[in-house]
KETORKE-193985 format. One line per field, with one value per residue (C-alpha): z, x, y. Coordinates in steps of 0.5 Angstrom, whole numbers, plus 500, padded with zeros to 3 digits. Each point is the difference from the previous one (the first is absolute). Example, Ala and Ser with C-alpha at 12.3 -4.5 7.8 and 13.67 -1.06 7.14 Angstrom:
REM KETORKE-193985
w 516_498
u 525_502
v 491_507
//
This chain:
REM KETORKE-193985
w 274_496_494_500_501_494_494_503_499_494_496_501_497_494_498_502_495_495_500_496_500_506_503_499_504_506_501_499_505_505_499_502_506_501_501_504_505_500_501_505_505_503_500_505_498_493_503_505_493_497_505_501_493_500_505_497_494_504_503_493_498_506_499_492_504_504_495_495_505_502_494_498_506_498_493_503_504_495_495_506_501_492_501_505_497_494_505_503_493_497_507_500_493_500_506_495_495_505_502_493_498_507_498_492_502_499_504_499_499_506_505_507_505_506_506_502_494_499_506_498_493_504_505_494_497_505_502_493_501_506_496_494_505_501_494_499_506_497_493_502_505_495_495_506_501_508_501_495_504_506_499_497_507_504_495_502_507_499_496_507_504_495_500_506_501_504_506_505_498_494_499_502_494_494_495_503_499_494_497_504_496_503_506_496_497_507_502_495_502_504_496_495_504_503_493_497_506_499_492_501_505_496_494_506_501_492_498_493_501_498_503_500_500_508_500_499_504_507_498_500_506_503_499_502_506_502_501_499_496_506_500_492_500_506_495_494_504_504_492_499_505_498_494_502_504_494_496_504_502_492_499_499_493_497_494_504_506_496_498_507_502_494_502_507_497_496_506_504_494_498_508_501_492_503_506_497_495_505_507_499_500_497_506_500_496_496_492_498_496_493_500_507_500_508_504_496_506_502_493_499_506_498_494_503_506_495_502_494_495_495_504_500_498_505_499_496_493_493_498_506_499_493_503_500_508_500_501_506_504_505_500_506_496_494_503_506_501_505_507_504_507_502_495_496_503_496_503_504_496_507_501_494_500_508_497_493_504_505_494_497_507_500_494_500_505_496_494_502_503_494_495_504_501_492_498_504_493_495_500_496_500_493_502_505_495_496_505_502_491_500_506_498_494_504_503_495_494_499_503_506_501_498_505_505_504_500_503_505_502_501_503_505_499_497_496_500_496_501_497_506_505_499_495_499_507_499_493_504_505_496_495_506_501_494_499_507_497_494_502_506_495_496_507_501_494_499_506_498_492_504_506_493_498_505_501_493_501_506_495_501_494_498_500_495_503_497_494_495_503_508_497_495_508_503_494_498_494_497_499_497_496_497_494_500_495_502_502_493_499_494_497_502_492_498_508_503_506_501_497_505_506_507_503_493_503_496_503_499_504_506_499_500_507_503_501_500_498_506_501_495_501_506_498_495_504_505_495_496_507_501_493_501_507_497_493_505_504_494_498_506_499_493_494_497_493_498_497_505_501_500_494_503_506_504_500_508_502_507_504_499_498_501_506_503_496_504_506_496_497_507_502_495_501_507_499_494_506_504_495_500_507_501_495_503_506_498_496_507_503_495_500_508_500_496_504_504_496_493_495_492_500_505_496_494_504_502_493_497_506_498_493_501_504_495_495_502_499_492_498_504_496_503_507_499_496_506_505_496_498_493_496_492_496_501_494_504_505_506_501_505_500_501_506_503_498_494_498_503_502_502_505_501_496_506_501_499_506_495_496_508_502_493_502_507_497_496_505_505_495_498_508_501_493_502_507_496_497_506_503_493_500_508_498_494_504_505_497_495_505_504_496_498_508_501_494_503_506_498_504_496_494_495_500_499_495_497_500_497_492_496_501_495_500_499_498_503_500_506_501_503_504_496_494_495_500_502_498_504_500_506_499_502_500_494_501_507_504_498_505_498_493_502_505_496_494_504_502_493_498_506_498_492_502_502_495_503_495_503_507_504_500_508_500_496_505_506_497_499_506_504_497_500_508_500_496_505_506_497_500_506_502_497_504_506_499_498_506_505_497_501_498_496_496_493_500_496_495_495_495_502_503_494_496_507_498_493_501_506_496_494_504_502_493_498_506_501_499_496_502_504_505_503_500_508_500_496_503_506_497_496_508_501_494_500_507_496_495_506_503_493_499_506_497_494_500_500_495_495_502_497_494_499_501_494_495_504_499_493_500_504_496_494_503_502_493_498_504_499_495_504_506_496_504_506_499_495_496_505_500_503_504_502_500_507_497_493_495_494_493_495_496_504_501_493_499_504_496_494_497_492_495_495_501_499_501_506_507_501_504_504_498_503_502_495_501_504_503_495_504_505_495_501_507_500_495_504_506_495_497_508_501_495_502_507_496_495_507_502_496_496_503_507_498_497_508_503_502_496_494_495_503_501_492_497_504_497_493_501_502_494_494_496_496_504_501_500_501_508_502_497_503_507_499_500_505_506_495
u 540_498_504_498_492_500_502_494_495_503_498_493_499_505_495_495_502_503_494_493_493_499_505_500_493_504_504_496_495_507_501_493_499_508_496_495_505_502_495_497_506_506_506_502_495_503_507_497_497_507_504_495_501_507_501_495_505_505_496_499_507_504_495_501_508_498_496_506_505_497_499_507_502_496_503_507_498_498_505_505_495_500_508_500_496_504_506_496_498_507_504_493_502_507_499_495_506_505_495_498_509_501_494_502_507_498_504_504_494_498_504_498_499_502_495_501_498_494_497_501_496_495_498_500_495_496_500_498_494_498_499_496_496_495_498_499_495_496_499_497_496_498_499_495_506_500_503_507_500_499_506_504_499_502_507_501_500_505_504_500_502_506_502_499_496_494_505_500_507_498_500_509_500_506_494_495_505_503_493_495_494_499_498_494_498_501_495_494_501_495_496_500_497_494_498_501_495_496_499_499_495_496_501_496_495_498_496_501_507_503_502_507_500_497_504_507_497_499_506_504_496_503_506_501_496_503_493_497_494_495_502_499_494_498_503_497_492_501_502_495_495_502_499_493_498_503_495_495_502_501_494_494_497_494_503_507_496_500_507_501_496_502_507_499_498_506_505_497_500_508_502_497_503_506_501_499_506_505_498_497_504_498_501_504_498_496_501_499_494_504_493_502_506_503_507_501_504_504_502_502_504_503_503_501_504_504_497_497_506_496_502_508_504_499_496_503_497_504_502_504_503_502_504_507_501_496_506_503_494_501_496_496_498_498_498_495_493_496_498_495_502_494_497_494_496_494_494_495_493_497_503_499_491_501_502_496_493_503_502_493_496_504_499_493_499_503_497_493_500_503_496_494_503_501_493_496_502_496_494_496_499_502_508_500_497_507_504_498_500_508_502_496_504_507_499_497_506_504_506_496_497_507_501_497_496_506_504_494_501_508_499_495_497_494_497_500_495_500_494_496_504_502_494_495_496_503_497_494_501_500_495_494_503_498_494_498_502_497_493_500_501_493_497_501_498_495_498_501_497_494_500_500_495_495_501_498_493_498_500_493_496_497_508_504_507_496_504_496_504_497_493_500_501_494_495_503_494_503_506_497_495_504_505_508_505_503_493_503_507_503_501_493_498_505_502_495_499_503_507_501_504_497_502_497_494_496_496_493_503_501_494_496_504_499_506_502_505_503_500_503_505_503_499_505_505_500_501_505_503_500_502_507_500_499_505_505_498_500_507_502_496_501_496_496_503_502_506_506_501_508_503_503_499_505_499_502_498_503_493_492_499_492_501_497_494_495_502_500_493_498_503_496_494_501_501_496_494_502_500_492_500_503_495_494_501_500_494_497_502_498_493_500_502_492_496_498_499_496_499_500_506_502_496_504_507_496_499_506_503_496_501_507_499_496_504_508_500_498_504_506_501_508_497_498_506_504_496_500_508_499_506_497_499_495_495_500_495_499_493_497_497_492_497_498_493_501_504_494_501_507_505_501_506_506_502_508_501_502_493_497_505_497_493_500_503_494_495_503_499_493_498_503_496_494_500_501_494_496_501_498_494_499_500_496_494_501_498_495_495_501_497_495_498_499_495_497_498_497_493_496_495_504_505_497_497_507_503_493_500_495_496_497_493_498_494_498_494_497_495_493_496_497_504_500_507_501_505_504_505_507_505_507_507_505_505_505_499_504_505_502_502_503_504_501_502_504_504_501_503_504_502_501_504_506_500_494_501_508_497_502_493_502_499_494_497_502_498_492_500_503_494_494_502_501_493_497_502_496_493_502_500_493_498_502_498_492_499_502_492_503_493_505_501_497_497_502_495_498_503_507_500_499_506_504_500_502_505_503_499_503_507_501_499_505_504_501_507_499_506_501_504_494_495_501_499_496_495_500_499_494_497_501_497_494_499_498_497_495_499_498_496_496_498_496_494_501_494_504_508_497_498_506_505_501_499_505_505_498_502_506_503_498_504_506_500_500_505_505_504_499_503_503_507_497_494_507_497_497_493_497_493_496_492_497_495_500_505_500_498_506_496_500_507_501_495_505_506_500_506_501_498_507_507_504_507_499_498_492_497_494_495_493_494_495_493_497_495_495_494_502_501_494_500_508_496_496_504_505_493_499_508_501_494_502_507_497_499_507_505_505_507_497_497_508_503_496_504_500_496_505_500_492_501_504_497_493_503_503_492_497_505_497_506_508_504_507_501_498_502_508_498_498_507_504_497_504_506
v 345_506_499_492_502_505_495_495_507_503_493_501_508_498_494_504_506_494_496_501_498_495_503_507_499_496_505_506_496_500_507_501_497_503_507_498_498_506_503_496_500_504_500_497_494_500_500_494_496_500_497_495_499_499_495_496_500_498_495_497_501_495_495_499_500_495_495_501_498_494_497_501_497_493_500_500_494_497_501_497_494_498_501_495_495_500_499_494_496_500_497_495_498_500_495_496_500_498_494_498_499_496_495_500_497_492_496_493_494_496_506_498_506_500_499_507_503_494_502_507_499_495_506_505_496_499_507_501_495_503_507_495_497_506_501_493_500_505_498_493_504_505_494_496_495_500_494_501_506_498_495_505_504_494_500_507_498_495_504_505_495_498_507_500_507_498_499_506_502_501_507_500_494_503_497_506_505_499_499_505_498_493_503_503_492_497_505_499_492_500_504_497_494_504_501_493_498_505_499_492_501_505_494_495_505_500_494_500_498_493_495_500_506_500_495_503_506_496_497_507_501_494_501_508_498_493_497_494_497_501_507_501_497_505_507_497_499_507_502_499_502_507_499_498_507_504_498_501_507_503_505_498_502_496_496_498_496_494_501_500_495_495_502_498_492_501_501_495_495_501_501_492_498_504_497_492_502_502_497_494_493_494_494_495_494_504_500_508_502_504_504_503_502_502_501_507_503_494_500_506_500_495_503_506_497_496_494_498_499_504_505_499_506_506_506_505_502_497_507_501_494_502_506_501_501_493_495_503_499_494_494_502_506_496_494_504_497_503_496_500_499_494_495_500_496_497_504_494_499_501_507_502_498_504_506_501_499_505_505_499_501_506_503_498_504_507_498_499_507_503_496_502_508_500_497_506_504_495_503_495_492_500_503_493_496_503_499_494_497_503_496_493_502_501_494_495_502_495_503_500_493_497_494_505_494_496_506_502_493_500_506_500_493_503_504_507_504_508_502_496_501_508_502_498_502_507_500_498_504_507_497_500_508_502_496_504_506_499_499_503_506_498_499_508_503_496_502_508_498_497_506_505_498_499_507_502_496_504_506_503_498_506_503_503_497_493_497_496_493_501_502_493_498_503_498_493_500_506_496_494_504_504_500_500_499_494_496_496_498_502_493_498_499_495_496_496_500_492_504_505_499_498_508_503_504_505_505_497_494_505_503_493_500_506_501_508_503_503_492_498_506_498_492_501_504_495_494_504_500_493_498_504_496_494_501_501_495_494_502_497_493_495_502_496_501_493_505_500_507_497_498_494_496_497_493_500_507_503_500_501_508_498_496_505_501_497_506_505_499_500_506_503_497_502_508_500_498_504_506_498_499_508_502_497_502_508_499_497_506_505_497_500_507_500_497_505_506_497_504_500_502_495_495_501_499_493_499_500_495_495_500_501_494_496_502_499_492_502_506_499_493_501_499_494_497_503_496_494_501_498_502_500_505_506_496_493_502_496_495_498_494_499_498_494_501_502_494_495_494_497_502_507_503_501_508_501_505_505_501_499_506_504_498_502_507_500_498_506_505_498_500_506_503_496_505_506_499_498_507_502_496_502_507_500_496_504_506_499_496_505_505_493_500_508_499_494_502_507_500_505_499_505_495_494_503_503_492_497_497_498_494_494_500_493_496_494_495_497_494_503_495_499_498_506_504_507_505_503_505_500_505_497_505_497_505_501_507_505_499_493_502_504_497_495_503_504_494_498_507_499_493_502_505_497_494_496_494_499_500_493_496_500_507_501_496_503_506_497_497_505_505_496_499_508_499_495_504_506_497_497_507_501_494_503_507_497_496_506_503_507_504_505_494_499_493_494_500_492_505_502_493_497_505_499_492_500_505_496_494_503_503_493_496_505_501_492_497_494_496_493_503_505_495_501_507_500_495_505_507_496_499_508_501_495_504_507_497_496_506_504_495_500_507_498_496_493_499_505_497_493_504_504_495_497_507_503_494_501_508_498_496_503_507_495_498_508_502_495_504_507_496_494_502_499_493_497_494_495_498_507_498_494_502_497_497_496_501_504_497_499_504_507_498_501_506_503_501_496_498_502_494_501_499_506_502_503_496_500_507_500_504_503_496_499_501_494_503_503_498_504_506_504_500_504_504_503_501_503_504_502_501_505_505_501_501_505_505_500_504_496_503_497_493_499_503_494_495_494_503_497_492_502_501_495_495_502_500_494_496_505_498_494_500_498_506_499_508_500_494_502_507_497_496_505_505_498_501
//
C-alpha cells in the first residue's frame, strides 16, 4: 500500500517543484499549511491523518473500477444484440426472397385451384382484410365519416364470426396459433365500437353539423346499437339537451353572453329544422313539398342497409378493392350489407309533436335558469338591448325564417317563437333589477349630496370653516348683486336668445331665479344622474331617428323587439317617481328634525329645501323627460300643453296619463317647497313682531317718546257762525312709530335676502298675513293692558291715539294680501281690526276725529305712495289704498309719481313727487325754522344715533325739493338690497 500510495504523492511535489507562476504559489500554499500541520498536531494524530487519507484514496480508486466494469459490461451486450439483429434481418429477407420466386413462377392460363387451396387463399384474404379493417376504421373516424365506419366495424364482426374467432373455443383455433396478432384485433373490436358511439354522439350535440351529416351519424348509432327511429330521435334530442346545458355552463365573461344566448336560439332553431329533415314523414296521399325536404334518416338507412339499389355493391372501399388479395375473398365478404334486426318504421306524426313539445318544455326550464344566471353579469340596459338586437338578428336572417312557419306547423301544429315564449319576460325581468338598482342608486346619494349639504349650511355664519358657496346661501342678496364671470355666455354677442337651447342657461338667468349655487350644484348632479339612467334606458326603446340603426330590415322579422316598449317606459316612470318620492321623504324628515330647534342656522337649511324643491322640475330637465318617458334627444325639450283657463273657451284639452304623472310630480314638489317656506315665514313673523309687541306694550313715557316722528302741521279754514273764515292749524302724524318701520323694513330685508322677487305669491301672502295677524293680536294686547286702568299705567292720550291709529292703519294697508283667494280671512281680520281702531278712536275727540280724518287719509295715502318703492316687495303692484272718504283727484295721483314726457330707450322710471303743495309751503317752513333750532341744542353725532333720523331726512328733503330727484328715490330703491 505503501509503494502504491508514494507514486500517487510523489506527482504533486514534482509539479509543484516543475511549475511556475500560478502553480508555484499552489504549491508553496500547500507546503504551508503542510507545516502548520506539523505544527499543530502530534505524531500520533498525524499518523491518524495518514490513514484516513489512504482508505479515502482507496475508496476512490474501486469505485473508478466498479464504473468501468459496468459500462464495459453494457457494451458487450450490445455488441451481441447488434450481432443477433443482423442475424434476424438476413433470415427475414431470405424468407421474402423465397416468397418473391415462388409467386414469380406464373402458372398455365385459366389454372383452377384445387377447393383445398381456395379456401386456403379465401381464409388468408380474409385474415388479411381483417388486419386492414382497423385501420380503416379510424381513417373514416378521424375524417368524420362515422357511418363508412360504422359499417366497416360491422364488416369485421362478420368476418370474426366467418373465421370463427368470436366462439369461446376461440382461443384453441390453429388460426390464432399461427398468427398471435389477431388476438389483439379481436380485443380492440369492441373498443373500436365505444369511440365510434362516442364520436358521433359528440357530432349530434354539435349544432353546426349538416344534415346529412346528423343523419349518417344516427344511422351509425342505429346500426352499432340495433335500435329503432323512436330511439334515434330520443339519442339525437337528449344530444341535444347536453348541448343546451353546456352552453349555459361555459364561463361567464361580458361580451361572450350574447354569444351564449345567440347560440342558444341557434341550437334550438336547427334542433326543430333537424328533426323535420330527419323524422318527419309526408302522409300518405300527400304530394311532398321540394322546399321542405324530410325522411333523411329513413333514406339513408335504406341506402345503408342495401335496401335502396344505390346502395348495392357492399362496404368495402375502392382501394381495397384494387388489392391483389381482393379475388379470394368470398361473395359474402364483398357483397356484406349491414342489417338491422327489426324494421325501421316511419315514426307517427302524433309522436313525433308529443316528444318535441316534451323536449321543448324541458329544456325550457333549464334555459330560462341558465339564461336568467347568465343576465346577472349584464350590468347596463344597453347590453340587453345588444343582446336582444343579436338574436332578432339570428332569428329574423334568411337561413332562419326559411319555412320556419311551416315547420312549426308540421312539427308542433303551431307556431313557435322563442323569443316570446324564453326571452322576452327574462329581459323584462332583468331590465326592472336594473332599473331599481340604478335609481335606488340615485335615491342614496342624492340623499348623502343633500344630507352634505344641509350640513354645510348650518356652519355659523360668522365661522372661518364657511366657504363662499354656503355664504351666497345665507345671504341670497349677495349672490344676486354681485359679479361672476359666467353671468353672460360667451357667445352672448353673436347668439340670440331664440337660437340657444331650451337647457342653455346663463347666470344672470339663474340669479333672476334666485336659484344659488349650492342649488344648482346639487340639480346638475342629480340630473347628470338621471341623464345616464335615462340614455341607458333609451338604448332599450326605438329611436326617433328616421335612419334605421340596421342596415336592412328583414321583410318578415322574427318578433317585435319594441314590443315591449310601452312596459319599459312605465318602469321608468314608475322608478323614476319613486326616486322623487324617496327624495321628498328625506327633505320632510330633514325639515321635521327642525321644527323644534329654529334658528338662523336652521332657517338656512329650511331655505335651501324649499328652493331645491322649487327648483327640481327646471334644472333637472331629465327628471321630467324620465317621467314623461320621452325618447328624443336631449335638445327637443318636452312641452306642457296650456291649461284649460288659458285656452278659454271650448273643451278642456284631455291630460295623457304621462303629463298627469309629470304634473302631480311637479305639484308634490312645489307643495313640499311651499311647506319649507311657511316654516320660513313662521319663523320670520314669529321673531320680528315679537320684538314689535315688546316695543309696543312698554308702558313708560320715555318710550312713547323714543318710538314718536315728526308731525304735519297743517292749516285749516273753518266757517264762524257768523259767516267769516277762520284759520286754524291741526297737527297730524305723516310718518309711522318707529317700531313699525322698522318691522317692516326689517321684513323687507328678510324677504330681499333670501330672493324676495322668486318667492311664490302664496307665500308672500301668507307671510303678510300671518304678520298682520301677529300685529293685531298685538294692539289687542295694548287693548287689554288699557282697559285693566292700572294706576301705574301711563294714559292713552288723543295724541298717542292718534299716532296708534295711523300706525295701525298704515301695517294693515301694507301688510293686506291682496288676492281673491284671502277675501274671507281678510274679511275677518278687518273686523279685528275695526275693533282696535273703535277703541283708538274712542280716545280722540269726536269733534276733532271728524276734522282729522280726511288729512289723515290724505297723509296715509300719500305715505303709502312714498314707501311703496322702499317695501315694493311686500305691497307688489296691486292698487294699495282705498281712502275711507272720497276718492283722490286724477291729479294728485299724477303729482304723485309722474312719468317721463320722452320715449326713450330704456323703460319708463318713477321719479319724485313735485312740488304740489306750494300753498302750503310757508307753514312747513316755519316749523322747519322752529325744528332746526331745537336741533342746534343737541350735538350732531346724537341727532344721526336717533332712530329714524335718516327716513325723517329724506322724507323732509323729498317734500322741500321743488326740482324731481332721481338720486334719493334710486337710492331708497336699492336700501333693502
Amino acid at each position: 500500500m505503501a509503494a502504491m500510495a508514494a507514486p500517487g504523492v510523489r506527482p504533486a511535489v514534482g509539479a509543484g517543484a516543475v511549475g511556475a507562476g500560478a502553480v508555484g504559489a499552489g504549491a508553496a500554499a500547500r507546503g504551508a499549511e503542510a507545516e502548520a500541520l506539523f505544527e499543530a498536531h502530534t505524531a500520533a494524530e498525524l499518523r491518524a491523518v495518514e490513514r484516513r487519507l489512504r482508505a479515502g484514496i482507496e475508496q476512490k480508486r474501486e469505485e473508478l473500477r466498479q464504473m468501468v466494469g459496468e459500462r464495459y459490461r453494457d457494451l458487450i451486450e450490445a455488441a451481441d444484440t447488434i450481432a443477433e439483429m443482423r442475424r434476424s434481418a438476413e433470415r427475414l429477407l431470405g424468407a421474402v426472397r423465397g416468397l418473391q420466386r415462388g409467386s414469380a413462377r406464373p402458372g398455365p392460363a385459366g389454372t383452377v385451384h384445387p377447393p383445398a387451396q381456395q379456401s386456403f387463399y379465401g381464409a388468408a384474404a380474409q385474415l388479411k382484410l381483417l388486419l386492414e379493417v382497423p385501420e380503416q376504421v379510424w381513417g373514416a373516424v378521424e375524417g368524420g365519416r362515422y357511418l363508412p365506419a360504422a359499417r366497416l366495424h360491422l364488416l369485421g364482426a362478420h368476418l370474426r364470426r366467418q373465421l370463427q374467432l368470436d366462439t369461446p373455443r376461440a382461443r384453441s383455433s390453429p388460426i390464432l396459433a399461427r398468427f398471435p396478432i389477431l388476438l389483439r384485433q379481436v380485443a380492440a373490436a369492441s373498443h373500436l365500437r365505444s369511440t365510434i358511439l362516442q364520436e358521433s354522439k359528440a357530432l349530434l350535440r354539435c349544432r353546426t353539423g349538416s344534415d346529412q351529416a346528423v343523419a349518417e351519424a344516427l344511422c351509425a348509432i342505429m346500426l352499432l346499437e340495433d335500435s329503432s327511429p323512436r330511439q334515434a330521435l330520443a339519442d339525437f334530442l337528449l344530444a341535444r339537451k347536453l348541448a343546451i346545458q353546456q352552453l349555459l355552463n361555459q364561463p361567464h365573461h361580458g361580451a361572450g353572453i350574447k354569444a351564449q344566448v345567440c347560440s342558444l336560439m341557434e341550437l334550438l332553431t336547427t334542433t326543430l329544422y333537424q328533426a323535420h329533415a330527419l323524422f318527419y314523414t309526408v302522409p300518405e296521399g300527400m304530394a311532398p313539398d321540394p322546399a321542405l325536404p324530410c325522411g333523411l334518416l329513413f333514406s339513408t338507412l335504406e341506402s345503408t342497409t342495401g335496401q335502396n339499389p344505390a346502395g348495392k355493391g357492399g362496404v368495402l372501399e375502392e382501394d381495397l378493392k384494387l388489392s391483389s388479395w381482393f379475388k379470394y375473398l368470398p361473395e359474402s365478404v364483398v357483397e356484406f350489407q349491414p342489417a338491422l334486426r327489426t324494421l325501421a318504421h316511419p315514426i307517427s306524426q302524433e309522436y313525433l309533436r308529443e316528444t318535441l313539445q316534451q323536449w321543448i318544455n324541458m329544456c325550457s326550464d333549464d334555459i330560462r335558469t341558465g339564461v336568467r344566471t347568465l343576465l346577472v353579469y349584464v350590468k347596463s340596459m344597453k347590453g340587453l338591448a345588444g343582446i336582444r338586437d343579436a338574436v332578432w338578428e339570428l332569428l329574423s336572417s334568411d337561413s332562419s325564417r326559411h319555412n320556419w312557419e311551416a315547420v312549426c306547423r308540421r312539427l308542433l301544429d303551431r307556431p313557435v317563437s322563442f323569443w316570446e315564449e324564453l326571452l322576452q319576460q327574462l329581459f323584462l325581468d332583468r331590465l326592472q333589477t336594473l332599473t331599481k338598482e340604478g335609481f335606488d342608486s340615485i335615491s342614496g346619494s342624492s340623499k348623502e349630496l343633500l344630507a352634505v349639504a344641509l350640513q354645510e349650511l348650518e356652519v355659523k355664519a360668522g365661522s372661518s370653516a364657511l366657504s363662499k358657496q354656503m355664504q351666497l346661501e345665507h345671504n341670497v342678496a349677495l349672490f344676486l348683486w354681485s359679479e361672476s364671470p359666467g353671468d353672460l355666455p360667451g357667445d352672448a354677442a353673436w347668439v340670440s336668445v331664440g337660437q340657444r337651447g331650451p337647457f342653455a342657461r346663463s347666470g344672470l338667468a339663474m340669479k333672476a331665479q334666485a336659484l344659488t349655487p349650492c342649488v344648482q350644484s346639487f340639480c346638475s348632479t342629480l340630473d347628470s344622474k338621471l341623464k345616464a339612467r335615462l340614455e341607458d334606458v333609451l338604448s332599450y326603446l326605438p329611436g326617433d331617428d328616421s335612419v334605421p340603426k340596421e342596415p336592412a330590415v328583414p321583410a318578415r322579422p322574427a318578433f317585435d323587439r319594441f314590443a315591449d316598449a310601452g312596459t319599459v317606459q312605465g318602469l321608468l316612470r314608475e322608478r323614476c317617481v319613486a326616486c322623487t318620492q324617496h327624495l321628498l321623504g328625506c327633505v320632510r324628515e330633514q325639515l321635521q328634525s327642525r321644527l323644534d330647534t329654529p334658528g338662523d342656522a336652521k332657517l338656512n337649511a329650511v331655505l335651501f329645501m324649499a328652493r331645491l324643491c322649487q327648483a327640481l322640475p327646471e334644472l333637472c330637465p331629465h327628471l321630467q323627460r324620465c317621467v314623461l318617458g320621452q325618447a328624443g334627444g336631449a335638445a327637443s325639450a318636452p312641452k306642457e300643453p296650456r291649461s284649460a283657463k288659458k285656452l278659454g273657451k271650448g273643451k278642456a284639452q284631455e291630460v295623457s296619463p304621462e303629463l298627469a304623472k309629470w304634473q302631480g310630480v311637479k305639484a308634490e314638489l312645489l307643495q313640499q317647497s311651499l311647506l319649507a317656506y311657511q316654516l320660513w315665514s313662521s319663523a320670520v313673523t314669529k321673531g320680528l313682531v315679537q320684538c314689535f309687541t315688546h316695543t309696543l306694550l312698554l308702558d313708560t313715557a320715555g318710550s312713547v317718546l323714543a318710538t314718536a316722528t315728526n308731525w304735519d302741521e297743517i292749516e285749516i279754514q273753518e266757517e264762524t257762525e257768523s259767516g267769516s273764515s277762520v284759520t286754524s292749524k291741526i297737527r297730524l302724524p305723516v310718518q309711522p312709530s318707529w317700531h313699525a318701520q322698522c318691522l317692516l323694513f326689517s321684513l323687507c330685508q328678510e324677504v330681499n335676502r333670501v330672493g324676495g322677487h322668486t318667492l311664490p305669491k302664496v307665500t308672500l301672502q301668507e307671510l303678510l298675513r300671518s304678520c298682520m295677524a301677529e300685529v293685531l293680536a298685538a294692539y289687542e294686547k295694548l287693548v287689554e293692558q288699557k282697559q285693566e286702568k292700572r294706576p301705574d299705567s301711563f294714559p292713552l292720550t288723543q295724541s298717542r291715539a292718534l299716532q296708534l291709529l295711523y300706525d295701525l292703519r298704515y301695517l294693515s294697508i301694507i301688510l293686506t294680501a291682496k288676492s281673491e283667494d284671502t277675501k274671507p280671512s281678510r274679511i275677518k281680520q278687518d273686523s279685528g281690526i275695526e275693533k282696535v281702531i273703535d277703541f283708538l278712536e274712542g280716545h280722540i275727540d269726536p269733534f276733532d276725529l271728524d276734522v282729522f280724518t280726511p288729512h289723515l287719509n290724505s297723509n296715509l295715502n300719500r305715505l303709502v305712495q312714498r314707501t311703496s318703492v322702499l317695501f315694493g316687495l311686500l305691497t307688489g303692484t296691486e292698487n294699495q289704498y282705498t281712502s275711507r272718504g272720497s276718492a283722490l283727484s286724477s291729479q294728485e295721483l299724477h303729482n304723485i309719481l309722474p312719468l317721463a314726457s320722452s320715449q326713450i330707450r330704456f323703460g319708463l322710471l318713477p321719479l319724485s313727487m313735485s312740488s304740489s303743495r306750494k300753498s302750503k309751503s310757508s307753514a312747513r317752513s316755519t316749523e322747519r325754522v322752529q325744528g332746526q333750532a331745537a336741533a342746534a341744542v343737541l350735538p350732531r353725532e346724537d341727532e344721526a344715533a336717533r332712530p329714524g333720523s335718516l327716513f325723517r331726512q329724506l322724507i323732509t328733503d323729498d317734500e322741500d325739493a321743488a326740482a324731481p330727484s332721481l338720486f334719493k328715490l334710486g337710492w331708497l330703491s336699492g336700501m333693502t338690497k
